[in-house]
Biotite code that builds the C-alpha atoms (Angstrom):
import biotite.structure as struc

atoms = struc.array([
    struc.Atom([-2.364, 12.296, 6.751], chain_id="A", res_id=1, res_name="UNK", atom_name="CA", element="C"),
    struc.Atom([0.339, 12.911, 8.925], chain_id="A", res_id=2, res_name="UNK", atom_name="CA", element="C"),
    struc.Atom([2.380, 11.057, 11.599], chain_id="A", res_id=3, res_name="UNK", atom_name="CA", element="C"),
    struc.Atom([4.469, 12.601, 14.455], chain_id="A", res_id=4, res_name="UNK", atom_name="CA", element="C"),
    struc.Atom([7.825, 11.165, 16.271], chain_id="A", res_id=5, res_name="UNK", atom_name="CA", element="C"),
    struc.Atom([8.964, 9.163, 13.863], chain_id="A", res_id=6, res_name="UNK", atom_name="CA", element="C"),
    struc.Atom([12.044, 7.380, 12.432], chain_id="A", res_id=7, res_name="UNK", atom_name="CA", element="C"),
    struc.Atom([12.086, 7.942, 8.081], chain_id="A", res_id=8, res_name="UNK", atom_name="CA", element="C"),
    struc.Atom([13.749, 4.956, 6.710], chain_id="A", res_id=9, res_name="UNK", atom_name="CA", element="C"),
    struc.Atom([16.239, 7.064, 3.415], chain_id="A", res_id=10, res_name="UNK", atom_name="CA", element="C"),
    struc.Atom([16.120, 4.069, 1.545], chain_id="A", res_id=11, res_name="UNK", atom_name="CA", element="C"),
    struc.Atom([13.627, 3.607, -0.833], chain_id="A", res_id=12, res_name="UNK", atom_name="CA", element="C"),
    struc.Atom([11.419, 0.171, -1.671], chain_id="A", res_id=13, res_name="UNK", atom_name="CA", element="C"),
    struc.Atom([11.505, 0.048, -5.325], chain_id="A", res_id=14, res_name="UNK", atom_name="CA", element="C"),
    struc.Atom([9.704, -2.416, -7.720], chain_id="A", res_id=15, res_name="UNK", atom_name="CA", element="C"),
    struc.Atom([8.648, -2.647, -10.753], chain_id="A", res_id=16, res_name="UNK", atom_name="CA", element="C"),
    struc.Atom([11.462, -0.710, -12.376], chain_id="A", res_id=17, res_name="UNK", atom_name="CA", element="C"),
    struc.Atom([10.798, 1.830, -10.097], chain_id="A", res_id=18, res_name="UNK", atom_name="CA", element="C"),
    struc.Atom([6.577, 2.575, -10.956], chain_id="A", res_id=19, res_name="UNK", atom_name="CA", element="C"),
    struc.Atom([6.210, 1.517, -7.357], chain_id="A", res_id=20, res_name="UNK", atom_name="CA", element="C"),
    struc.Atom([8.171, 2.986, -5.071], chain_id="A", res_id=21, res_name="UNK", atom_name="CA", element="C"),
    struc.Atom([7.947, 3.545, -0.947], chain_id="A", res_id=22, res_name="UNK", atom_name="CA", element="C"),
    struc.Atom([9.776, 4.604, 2.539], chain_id="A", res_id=23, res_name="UNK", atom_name="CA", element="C"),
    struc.Atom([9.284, 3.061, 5.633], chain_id="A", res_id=24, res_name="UNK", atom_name="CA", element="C"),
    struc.Atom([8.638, 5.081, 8.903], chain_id="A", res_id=25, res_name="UNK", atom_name="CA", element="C"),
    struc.Atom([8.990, 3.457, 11.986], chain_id="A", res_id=26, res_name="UNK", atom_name="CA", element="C"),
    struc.Atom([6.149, 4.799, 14.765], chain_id="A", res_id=27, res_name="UNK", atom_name="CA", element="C"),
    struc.Atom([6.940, 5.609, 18.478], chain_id="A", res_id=28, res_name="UNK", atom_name="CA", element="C"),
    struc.Atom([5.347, 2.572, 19.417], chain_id="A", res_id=29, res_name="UNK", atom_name="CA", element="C"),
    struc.Atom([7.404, 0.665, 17.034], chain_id="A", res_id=30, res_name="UNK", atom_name="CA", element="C"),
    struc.Atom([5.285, -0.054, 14.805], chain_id="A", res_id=31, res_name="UNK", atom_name="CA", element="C"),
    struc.Atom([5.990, 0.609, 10.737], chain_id="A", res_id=32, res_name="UNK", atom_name="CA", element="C"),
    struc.Atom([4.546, 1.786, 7.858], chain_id="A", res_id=33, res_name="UNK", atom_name="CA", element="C"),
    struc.Atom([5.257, 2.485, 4.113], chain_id="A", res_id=34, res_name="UNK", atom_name="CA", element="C"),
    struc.Atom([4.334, 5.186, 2.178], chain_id="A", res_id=35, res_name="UNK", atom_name="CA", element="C"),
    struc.Atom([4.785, 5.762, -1.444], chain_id="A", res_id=36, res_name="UNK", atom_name="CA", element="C"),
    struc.Atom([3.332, 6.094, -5.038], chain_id="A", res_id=37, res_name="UNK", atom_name="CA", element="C"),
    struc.Atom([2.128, 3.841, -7.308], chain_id="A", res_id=38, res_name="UNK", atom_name="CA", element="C"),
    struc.Atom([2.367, 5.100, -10.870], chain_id="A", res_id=39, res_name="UNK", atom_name="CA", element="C"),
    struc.Atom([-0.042, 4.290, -14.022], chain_id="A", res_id=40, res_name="UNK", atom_name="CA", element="C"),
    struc.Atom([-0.054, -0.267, -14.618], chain_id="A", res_id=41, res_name="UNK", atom_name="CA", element="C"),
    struc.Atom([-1.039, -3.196, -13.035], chain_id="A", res_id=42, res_name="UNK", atom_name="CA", element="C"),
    struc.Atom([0.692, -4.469, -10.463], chain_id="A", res_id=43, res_name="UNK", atom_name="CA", element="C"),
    struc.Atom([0.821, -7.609, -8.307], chain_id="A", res_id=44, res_name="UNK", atom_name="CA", element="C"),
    struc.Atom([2.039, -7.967, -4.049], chain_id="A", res_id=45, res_name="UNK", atom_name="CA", element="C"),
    struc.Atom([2.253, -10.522, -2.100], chain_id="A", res_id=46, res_name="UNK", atom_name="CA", element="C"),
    struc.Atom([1.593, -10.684, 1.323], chain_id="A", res_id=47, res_name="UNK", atom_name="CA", element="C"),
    struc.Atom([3.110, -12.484, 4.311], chain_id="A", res_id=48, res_name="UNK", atom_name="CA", element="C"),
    struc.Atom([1.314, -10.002, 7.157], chain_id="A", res_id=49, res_name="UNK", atom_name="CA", element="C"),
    struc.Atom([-1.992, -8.870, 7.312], chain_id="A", res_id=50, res_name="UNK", atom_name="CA", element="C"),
    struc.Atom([-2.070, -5.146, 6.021], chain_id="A", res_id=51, res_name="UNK", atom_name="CA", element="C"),
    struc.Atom([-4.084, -1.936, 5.693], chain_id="A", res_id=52, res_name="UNK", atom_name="CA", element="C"),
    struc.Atom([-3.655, 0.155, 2.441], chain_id="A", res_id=53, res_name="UNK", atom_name="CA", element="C"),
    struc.Atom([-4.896, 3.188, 2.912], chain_id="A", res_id=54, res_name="UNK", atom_name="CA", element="C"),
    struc.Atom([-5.160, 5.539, -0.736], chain_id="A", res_id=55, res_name="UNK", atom_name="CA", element="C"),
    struc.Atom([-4.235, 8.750, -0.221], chain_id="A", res_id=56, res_name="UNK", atom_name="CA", element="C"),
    struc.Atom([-4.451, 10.199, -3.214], chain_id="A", res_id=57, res_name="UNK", atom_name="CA", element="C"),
    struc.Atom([-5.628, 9.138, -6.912], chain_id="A", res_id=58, res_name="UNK", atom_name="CA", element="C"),
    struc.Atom([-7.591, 6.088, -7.320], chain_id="A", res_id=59, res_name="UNK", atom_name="CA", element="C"),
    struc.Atom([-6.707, 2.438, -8.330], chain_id="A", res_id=60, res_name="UNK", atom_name="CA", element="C"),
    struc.Atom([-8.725, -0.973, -8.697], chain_id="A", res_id=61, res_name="UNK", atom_name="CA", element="C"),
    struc.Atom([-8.046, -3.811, -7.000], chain_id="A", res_id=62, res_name="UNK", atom_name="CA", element="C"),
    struc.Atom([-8.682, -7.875, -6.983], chain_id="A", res_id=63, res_name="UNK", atom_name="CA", element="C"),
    struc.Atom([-7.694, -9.543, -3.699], chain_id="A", res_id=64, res_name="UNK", atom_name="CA", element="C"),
    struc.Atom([-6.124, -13.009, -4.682], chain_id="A", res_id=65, res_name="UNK", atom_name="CA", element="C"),
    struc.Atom([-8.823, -15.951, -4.647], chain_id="A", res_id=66, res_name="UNK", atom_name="CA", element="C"),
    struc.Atom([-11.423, -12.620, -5.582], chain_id="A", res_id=67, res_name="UNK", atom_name="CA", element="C"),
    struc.Atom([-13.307, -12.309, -8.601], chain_id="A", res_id=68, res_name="UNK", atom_name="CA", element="C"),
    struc.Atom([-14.060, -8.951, -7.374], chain_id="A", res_id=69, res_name="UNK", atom_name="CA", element="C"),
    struc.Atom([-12.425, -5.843, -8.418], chain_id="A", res_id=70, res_name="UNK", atom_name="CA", element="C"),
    struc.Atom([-12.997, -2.182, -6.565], chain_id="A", res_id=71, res_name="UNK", atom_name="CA", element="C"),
    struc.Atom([-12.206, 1.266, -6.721], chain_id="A", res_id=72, res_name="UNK", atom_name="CA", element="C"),
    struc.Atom([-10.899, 3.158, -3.762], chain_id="A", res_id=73, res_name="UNK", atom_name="CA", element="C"),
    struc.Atom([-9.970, 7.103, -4.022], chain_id="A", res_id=74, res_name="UNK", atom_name="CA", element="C"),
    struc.Atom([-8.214, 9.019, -1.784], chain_id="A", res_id=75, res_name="UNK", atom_name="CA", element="C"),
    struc.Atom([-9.795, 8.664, 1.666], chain_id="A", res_id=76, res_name="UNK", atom_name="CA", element="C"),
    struc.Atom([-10.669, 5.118, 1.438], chain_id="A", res_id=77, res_name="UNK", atom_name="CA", element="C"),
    struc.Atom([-8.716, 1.554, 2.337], chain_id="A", res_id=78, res_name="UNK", atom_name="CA", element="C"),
    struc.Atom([-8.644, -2.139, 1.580], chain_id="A", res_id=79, res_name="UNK", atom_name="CA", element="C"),
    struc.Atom([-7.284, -5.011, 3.691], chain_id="A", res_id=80, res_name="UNK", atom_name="CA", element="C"),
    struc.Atom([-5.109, -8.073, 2.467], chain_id="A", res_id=81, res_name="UNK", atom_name="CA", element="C"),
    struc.Atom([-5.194, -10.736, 4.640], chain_id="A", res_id=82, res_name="UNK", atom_name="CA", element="C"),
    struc.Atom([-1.706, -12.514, 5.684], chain_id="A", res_id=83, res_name="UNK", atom_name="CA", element="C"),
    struc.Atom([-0.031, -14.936, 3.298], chain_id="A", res_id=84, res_name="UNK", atom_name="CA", element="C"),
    struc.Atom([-1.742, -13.458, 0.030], chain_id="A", res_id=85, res_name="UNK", atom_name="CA", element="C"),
    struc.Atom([-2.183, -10.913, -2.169], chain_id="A", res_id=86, res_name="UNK", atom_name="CA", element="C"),
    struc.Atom([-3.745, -8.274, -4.659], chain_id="A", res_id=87, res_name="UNK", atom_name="CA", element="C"),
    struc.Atom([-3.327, -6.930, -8.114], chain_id="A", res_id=88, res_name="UNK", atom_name="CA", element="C"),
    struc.Atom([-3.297, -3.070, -8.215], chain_id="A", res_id=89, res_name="UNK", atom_name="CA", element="C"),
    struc.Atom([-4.216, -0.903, -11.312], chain_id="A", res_id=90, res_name="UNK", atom_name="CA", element="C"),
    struc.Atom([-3.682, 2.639, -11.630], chain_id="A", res_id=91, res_name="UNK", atom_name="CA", element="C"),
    struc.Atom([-5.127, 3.891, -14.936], chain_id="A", res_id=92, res_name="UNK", atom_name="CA", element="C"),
    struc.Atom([-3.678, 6.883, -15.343], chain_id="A", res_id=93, res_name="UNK", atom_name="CA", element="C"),
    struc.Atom([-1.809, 9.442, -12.814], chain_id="A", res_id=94, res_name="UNK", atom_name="CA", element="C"),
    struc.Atom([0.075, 8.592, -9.569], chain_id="A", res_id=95, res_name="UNK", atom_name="CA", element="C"),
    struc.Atom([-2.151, 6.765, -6.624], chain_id="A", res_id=96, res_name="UNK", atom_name="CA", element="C"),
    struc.Atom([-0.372, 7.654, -3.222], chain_id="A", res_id=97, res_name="UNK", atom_name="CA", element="C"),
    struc.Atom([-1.103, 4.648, -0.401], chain_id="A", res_id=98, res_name="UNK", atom_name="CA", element="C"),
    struc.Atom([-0.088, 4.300, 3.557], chain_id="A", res_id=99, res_name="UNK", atom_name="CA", element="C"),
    struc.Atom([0.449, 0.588, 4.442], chain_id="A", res_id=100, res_name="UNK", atom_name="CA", element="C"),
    struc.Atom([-0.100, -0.602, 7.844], chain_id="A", res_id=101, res_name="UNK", atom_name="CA", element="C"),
    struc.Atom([0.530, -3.883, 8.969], chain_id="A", res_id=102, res_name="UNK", atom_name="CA", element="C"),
    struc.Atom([-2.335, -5.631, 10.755], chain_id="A", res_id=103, res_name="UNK", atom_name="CA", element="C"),
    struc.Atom([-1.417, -7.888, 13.849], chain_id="A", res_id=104, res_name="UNK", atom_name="CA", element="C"),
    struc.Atom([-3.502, -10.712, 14.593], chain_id="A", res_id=105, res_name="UNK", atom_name="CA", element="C"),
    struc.Atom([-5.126, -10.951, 18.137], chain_id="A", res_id=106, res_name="UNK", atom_name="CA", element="C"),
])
């Protein structure tokens, strides 16, 4: 995946003492997006927009908050999270690599 004419935010997002981290790019069009790596452990985000994760690379598991469900996406594949919310991410083992867009309601 790549993405022309944009502006690269320097400043990484870190969490989780630094097993997720990511850099925002800001489209043409203005809209932004993060991209970044999720190493091996379970994570948990919350959500105040509406977003697209899109995996890249790897493979994780994930349980959307008020889900019993959990799935497996792989490289190629995508989830949503619906706005004010959230998911629980587990990466076995590796790095899973992720594009976030932000959804806008209309």
């Amino acid at each position: 995946m790549e993405f022309s004419n944009v502006t690269a935010k320097a400043t990484a997002n870190i969490y989780f003492e630094g097993k997720v981290v990511s850099h925002q790019i800001i489209l043409a069009d203005g809209q932004t997006k993060t991209m970044g790596v999720i190493f091996a452990g379970d994570y948990h985000f919350g959500t105040e927009r509406a977003e697209r994760m899109e995996i890249t690379e790897g493979s994780c598991k994930v349980k959307l908050d008020g889900s019993e469900e959990v799935q497996s996406y792989e490289g190629g594949t995508y989830f949503d999270v619906p706005a004010n919310s959230g998911f629980s991410i587990e990466v076995a083992t590796g790095v899973c690599q992720y594009v976030c867009s932000y959804i806008d309601a209309s």
